[in-house]
C-alpha positions in Angstrom: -16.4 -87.7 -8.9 -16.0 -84.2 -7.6 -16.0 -82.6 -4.1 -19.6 -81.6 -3.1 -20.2 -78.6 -1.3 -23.5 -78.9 0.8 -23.2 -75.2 2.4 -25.1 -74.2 5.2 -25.6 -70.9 7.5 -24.4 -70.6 11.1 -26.0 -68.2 13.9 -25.6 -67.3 16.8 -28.3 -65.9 19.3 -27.1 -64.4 21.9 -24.7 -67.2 22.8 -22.5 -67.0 26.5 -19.5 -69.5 27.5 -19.0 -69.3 30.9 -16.0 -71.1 32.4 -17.1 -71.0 35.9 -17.1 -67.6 36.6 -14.6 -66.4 33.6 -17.2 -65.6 30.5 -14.8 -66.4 27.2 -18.1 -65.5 25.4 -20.5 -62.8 26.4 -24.1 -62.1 24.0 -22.6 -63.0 21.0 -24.9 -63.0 17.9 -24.4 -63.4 14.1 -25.0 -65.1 11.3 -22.8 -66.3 8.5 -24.4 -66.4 4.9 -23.8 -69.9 3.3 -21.2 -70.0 0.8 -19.2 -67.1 2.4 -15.9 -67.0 4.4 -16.4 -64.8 7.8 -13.0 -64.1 9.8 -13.1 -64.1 14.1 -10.5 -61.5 14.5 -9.2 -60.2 18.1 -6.2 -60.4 20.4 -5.2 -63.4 22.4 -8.4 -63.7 25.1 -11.0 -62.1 23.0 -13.1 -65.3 22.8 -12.7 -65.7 19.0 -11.4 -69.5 19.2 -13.9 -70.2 21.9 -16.3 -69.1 19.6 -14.8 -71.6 16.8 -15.2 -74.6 19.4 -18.8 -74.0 20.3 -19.7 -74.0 16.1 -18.1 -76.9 15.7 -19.4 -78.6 19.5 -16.1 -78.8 21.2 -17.2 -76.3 23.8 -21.2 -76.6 24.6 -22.5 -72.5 24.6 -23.9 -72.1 28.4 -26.7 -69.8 27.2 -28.2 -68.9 23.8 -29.0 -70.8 20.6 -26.5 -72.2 17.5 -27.8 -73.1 14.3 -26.3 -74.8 11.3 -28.8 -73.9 8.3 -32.4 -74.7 10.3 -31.6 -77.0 12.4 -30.9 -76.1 15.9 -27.4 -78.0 17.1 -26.5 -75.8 20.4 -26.6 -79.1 22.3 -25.6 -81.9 19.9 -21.8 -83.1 20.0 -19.3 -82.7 17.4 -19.6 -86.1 16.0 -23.4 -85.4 15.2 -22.5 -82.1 13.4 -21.4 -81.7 10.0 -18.7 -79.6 10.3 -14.8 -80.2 9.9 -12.1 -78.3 11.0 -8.6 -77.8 9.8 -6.1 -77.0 13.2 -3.5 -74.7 13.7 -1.2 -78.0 14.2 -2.2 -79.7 10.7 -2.8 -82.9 13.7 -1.8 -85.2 11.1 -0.7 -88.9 11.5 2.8 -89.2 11.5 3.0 -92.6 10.5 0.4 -92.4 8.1 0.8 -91.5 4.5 -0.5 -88.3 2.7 -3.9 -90.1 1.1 -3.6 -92.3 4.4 -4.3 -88.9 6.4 -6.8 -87.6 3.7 -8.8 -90.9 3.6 -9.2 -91.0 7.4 -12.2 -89.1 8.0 -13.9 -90.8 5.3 -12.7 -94.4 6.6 -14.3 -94.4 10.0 -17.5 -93.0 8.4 -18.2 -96.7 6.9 -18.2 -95.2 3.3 -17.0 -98.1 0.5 -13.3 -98.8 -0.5 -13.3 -97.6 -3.7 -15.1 -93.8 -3.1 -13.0 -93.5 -0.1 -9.8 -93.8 -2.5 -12.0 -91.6 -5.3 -12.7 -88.7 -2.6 -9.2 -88.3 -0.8 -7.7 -88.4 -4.5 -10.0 -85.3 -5.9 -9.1 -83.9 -2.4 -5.1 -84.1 -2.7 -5.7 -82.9 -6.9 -8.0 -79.8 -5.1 -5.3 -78.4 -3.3 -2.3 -79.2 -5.4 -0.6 -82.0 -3.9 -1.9 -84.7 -6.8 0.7 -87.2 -6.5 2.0 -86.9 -3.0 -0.1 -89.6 -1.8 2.3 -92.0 -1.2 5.0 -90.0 0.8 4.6 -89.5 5.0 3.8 -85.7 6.4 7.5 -85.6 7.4 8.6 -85.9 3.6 6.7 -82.2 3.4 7.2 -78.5 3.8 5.1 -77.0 6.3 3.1 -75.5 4.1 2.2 -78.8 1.7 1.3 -80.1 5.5 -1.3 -77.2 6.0 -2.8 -78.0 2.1 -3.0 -82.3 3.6 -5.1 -80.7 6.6 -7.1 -78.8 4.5 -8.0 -81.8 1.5 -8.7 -84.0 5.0 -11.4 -81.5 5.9 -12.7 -80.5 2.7 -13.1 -84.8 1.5 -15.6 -84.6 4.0 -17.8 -82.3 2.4 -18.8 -80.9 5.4 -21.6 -78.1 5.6 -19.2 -75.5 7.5 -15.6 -75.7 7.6 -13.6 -74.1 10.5 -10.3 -72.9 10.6 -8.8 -72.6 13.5 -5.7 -70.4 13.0 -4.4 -72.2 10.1 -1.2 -70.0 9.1 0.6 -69.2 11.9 3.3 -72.0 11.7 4.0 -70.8 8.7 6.6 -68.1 7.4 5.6 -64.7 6.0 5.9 -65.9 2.3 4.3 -69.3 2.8 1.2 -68.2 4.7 0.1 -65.5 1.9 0.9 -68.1 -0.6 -1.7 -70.5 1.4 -4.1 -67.6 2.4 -4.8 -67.2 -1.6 -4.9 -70.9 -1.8 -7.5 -71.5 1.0 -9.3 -68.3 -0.2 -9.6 -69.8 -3.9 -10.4 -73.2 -2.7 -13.0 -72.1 -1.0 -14.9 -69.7 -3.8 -14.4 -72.1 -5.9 -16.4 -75.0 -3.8 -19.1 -71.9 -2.3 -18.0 -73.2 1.1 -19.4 -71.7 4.2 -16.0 -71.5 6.1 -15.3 -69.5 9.8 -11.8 -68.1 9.9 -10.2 -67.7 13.2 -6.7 -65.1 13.2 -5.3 -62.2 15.2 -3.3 -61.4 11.9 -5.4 -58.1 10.3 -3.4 -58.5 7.5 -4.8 -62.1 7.1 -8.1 -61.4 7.7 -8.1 -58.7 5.5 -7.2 -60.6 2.3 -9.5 -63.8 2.4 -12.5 -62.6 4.3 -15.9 -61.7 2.5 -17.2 -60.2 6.4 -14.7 -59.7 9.4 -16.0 -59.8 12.8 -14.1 -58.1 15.1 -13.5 -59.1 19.0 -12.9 -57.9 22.2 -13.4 -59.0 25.6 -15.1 -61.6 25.0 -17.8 -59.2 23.1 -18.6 -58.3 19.0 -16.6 -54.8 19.0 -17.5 -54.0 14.8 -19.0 -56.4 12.3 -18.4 -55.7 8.4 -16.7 -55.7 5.3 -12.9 -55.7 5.6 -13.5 -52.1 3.4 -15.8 -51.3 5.8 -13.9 -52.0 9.3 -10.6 -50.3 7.5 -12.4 -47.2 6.5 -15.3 -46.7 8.8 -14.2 -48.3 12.4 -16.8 -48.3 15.0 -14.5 -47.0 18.1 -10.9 -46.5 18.8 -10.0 -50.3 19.4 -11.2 -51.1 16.2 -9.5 -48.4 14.6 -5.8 -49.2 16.4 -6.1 -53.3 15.6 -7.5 -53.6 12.4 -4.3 -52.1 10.7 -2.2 -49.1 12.3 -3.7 -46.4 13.1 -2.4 -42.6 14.4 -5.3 -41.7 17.1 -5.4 -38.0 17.7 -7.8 -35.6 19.4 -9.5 -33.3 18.0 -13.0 -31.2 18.0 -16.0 -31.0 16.2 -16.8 -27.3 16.1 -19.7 -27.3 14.6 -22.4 -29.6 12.5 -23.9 -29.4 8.9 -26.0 -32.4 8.3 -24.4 -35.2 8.4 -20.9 -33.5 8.2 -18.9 -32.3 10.7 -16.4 -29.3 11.0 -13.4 -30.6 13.1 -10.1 -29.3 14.2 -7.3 -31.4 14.8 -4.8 -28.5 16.3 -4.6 -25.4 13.6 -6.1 -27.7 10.8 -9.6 -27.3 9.8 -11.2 -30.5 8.0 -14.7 -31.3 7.0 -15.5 -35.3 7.4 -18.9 -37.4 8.2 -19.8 -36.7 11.6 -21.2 -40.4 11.8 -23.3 -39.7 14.6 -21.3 -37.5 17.0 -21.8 -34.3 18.9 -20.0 -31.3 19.0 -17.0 -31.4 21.4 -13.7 -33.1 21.8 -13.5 -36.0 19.7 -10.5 -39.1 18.5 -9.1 -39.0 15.1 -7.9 -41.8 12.9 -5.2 -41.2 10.5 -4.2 -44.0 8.5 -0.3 -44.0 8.2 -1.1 -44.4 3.9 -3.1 -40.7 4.2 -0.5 -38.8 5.4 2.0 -37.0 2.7 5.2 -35.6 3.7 6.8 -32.7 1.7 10.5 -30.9 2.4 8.7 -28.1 0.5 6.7 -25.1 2.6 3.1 -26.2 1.3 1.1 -23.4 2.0 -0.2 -23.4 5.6 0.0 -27.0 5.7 1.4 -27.6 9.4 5.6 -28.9 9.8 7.0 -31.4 11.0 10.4 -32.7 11.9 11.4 -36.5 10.5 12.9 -38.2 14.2 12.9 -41.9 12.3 12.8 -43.2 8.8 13.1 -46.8 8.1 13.2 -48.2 4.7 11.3 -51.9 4.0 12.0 -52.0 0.5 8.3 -51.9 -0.9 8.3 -48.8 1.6 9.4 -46.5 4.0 7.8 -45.8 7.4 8.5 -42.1 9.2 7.8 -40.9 12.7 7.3 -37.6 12.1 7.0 -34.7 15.4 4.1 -32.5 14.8 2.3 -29.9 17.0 -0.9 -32.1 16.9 1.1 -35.7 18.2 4.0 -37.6 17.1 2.6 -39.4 13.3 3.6 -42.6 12.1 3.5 -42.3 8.0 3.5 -45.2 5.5 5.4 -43.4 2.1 5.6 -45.7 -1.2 8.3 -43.2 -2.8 11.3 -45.3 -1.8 13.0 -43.5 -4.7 12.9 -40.2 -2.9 13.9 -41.1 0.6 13.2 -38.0 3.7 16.6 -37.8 6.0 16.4 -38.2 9.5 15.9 -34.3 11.3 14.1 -33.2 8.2 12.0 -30.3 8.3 8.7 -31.3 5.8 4.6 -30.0 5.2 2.4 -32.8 6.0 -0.6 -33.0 4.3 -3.8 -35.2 4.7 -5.8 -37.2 1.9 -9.6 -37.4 2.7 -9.2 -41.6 2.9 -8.3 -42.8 5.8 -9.0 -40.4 8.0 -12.2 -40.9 10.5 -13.7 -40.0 13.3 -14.0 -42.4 16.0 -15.1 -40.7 19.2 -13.6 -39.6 22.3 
């Protein structure tokens, strides 16, 4: 016996929570495709977890429509939707065992002895931990806690799983270690799964389609490729990864291409919709190169910070066209501090946003 995937859709149509009169939710629409993994992403108040509660009918949506696949479930209760969700506290049983905790779910659903001990099994073998069935949740790291939340969702073959911030008790090392976990888990069942983080980083690596709030509102909906390279406006473009936000001005249009300058530089990039006039530039800290060499007419800088992270070092470099923050992989040649250097510009990462 094997754990079943039964994967469904979710949408929203223009769904509203109203808490009295503070809206957590405002117009939201969107649809996840079943069998992919779509990430909430947004600082603390966005509305992203409130979003999480209403799919899985903790939180009853005050206007619009939810469906799970076809079937409408905007005003059904969580116990009459087939959804599971895995908690940002594991909300394990501490005086329970490991298959104890796994075989809950499937316990008070009436199911018979024997699958109930078959399913939790397969569950605890999914995500690593065949074995441990006999030992209590206090007997295990924090992360082997997370991986006994998840099996306890996933036993229930539900037709969306939620995750509701599923990493964040968890160090640095552990929680991309489980990230990869989760993320392979759940390609290899085809499980529709909602991912709620304010981690970019996170969001980044396991999402197939990132949607991005603020203010209780959709800001940018797309591909993690997509909201990195092409974001919609300047919040976007400062949250999802850093970002050095500049003006500048078109000066003139060619198609879809735009002629802009960003103090004494002169670039060509996609106009993507804008006007001539002043305008916000993105520079992605990776785009940036720094050279202690004269490059031509490439404009100067002066190095005021330089901090090495092993795998990198990050500058704060003072230009005439703003103060840049710079990403540099060549840890083997290092830039001093007070450094005069040419900095140069790749055509990635750099985008115009607006004003």
């Amino acid at each position: 016996m094997t754990i079943a995937s039964k994967a469904a859709s979710v949408s929203f149509d223009a769904v509203t929570k109203a808490f009295g009169p503070v809206v957590a939710v405002d117009q939201v629409s969107f649809r996840v495709e079943a069998g992919s993994l779509v990430t909430l992403l947004g600082p603390s108040g966005c509305g992203k977890t409130t979003t999480l509660r209403m799919i899985a009918g903790l939180e009853m949506a005050t206007h619009g429509r939810i469906l799970i696949g076809d079937e409408e479930v905007t005003s059904l209760p969580a116990t009459d939707r087939d959804v599971s969700m895995v908690f940002q506290s594991y909300a394990l049983f501490p005086h329970m065992t490991v298959l104890e905790n796994v075989s809950y779910g499937l316990r008070v659903s009436g199911l018979a002895k024997q699958e109930v001990g078959e399913r939790a099994h397969d569950g605890l073998e999914l995500v690593g931990l065949k074995g441990y069935g006999d030992r209590l949740p206090s007997e295990l790291s924090g992360g082997q806690q997370q991986r006994v939340a998840v099996a306890r969702a996933l036993v229930l073959e539900p037709q969306v799983l939620l995750f509701d911030e599923p990493l964040s008790n968890l160090d640095a090392k552990l929680r991309r270690r489980v990230r990869e976990e989760i993320r392979e888990i759940q390609q290899k069942l085809g499980l529709t799964s909602v991912y709620v983080t304010h981690d970019q980083e996170e969001a980044l690596a396991v999402s197939d389609r990132i949607i991005v709030m603020n203010q209780a509102r959709i800001a940018q909906e797309g591909s993690p490729r997509e909201l990195y390279d092409e974001p919609a406006d300047l919040f976007v473009a400062d949250f999802i990864g850093d970002a050095n936000l500049l003006d500048a001005e078109i000066l003139s249009l060619e198609g879809t291409e735009a002629l802009v300058a960003l103090g004494d530089i002169r670039l060509r990039l996609p106009a993507r919709g804008l006007e001539t006039g002043s305008v916000r530039i993105a520079i992605r800290p990776q785009a940036i190169t720094l050279q202690t060499e004269v490059q031509g007419e490439s404009p100067r800088g002066v190095v005021r910070k330089a901090t090495y992270l092993g795998s990198h070092i990050e500058y704060s470099v003072e230009t005439p066209i703003g103060e840049l923050f710079v990403i540099s992989g060549d840890v083997a040649r290092p830039i001093a501090k007070d450094s005069d250097v040419s900095v140069g510009l790749s055509q990635q990462g750099v985008t115009l946003v607006g004003s």
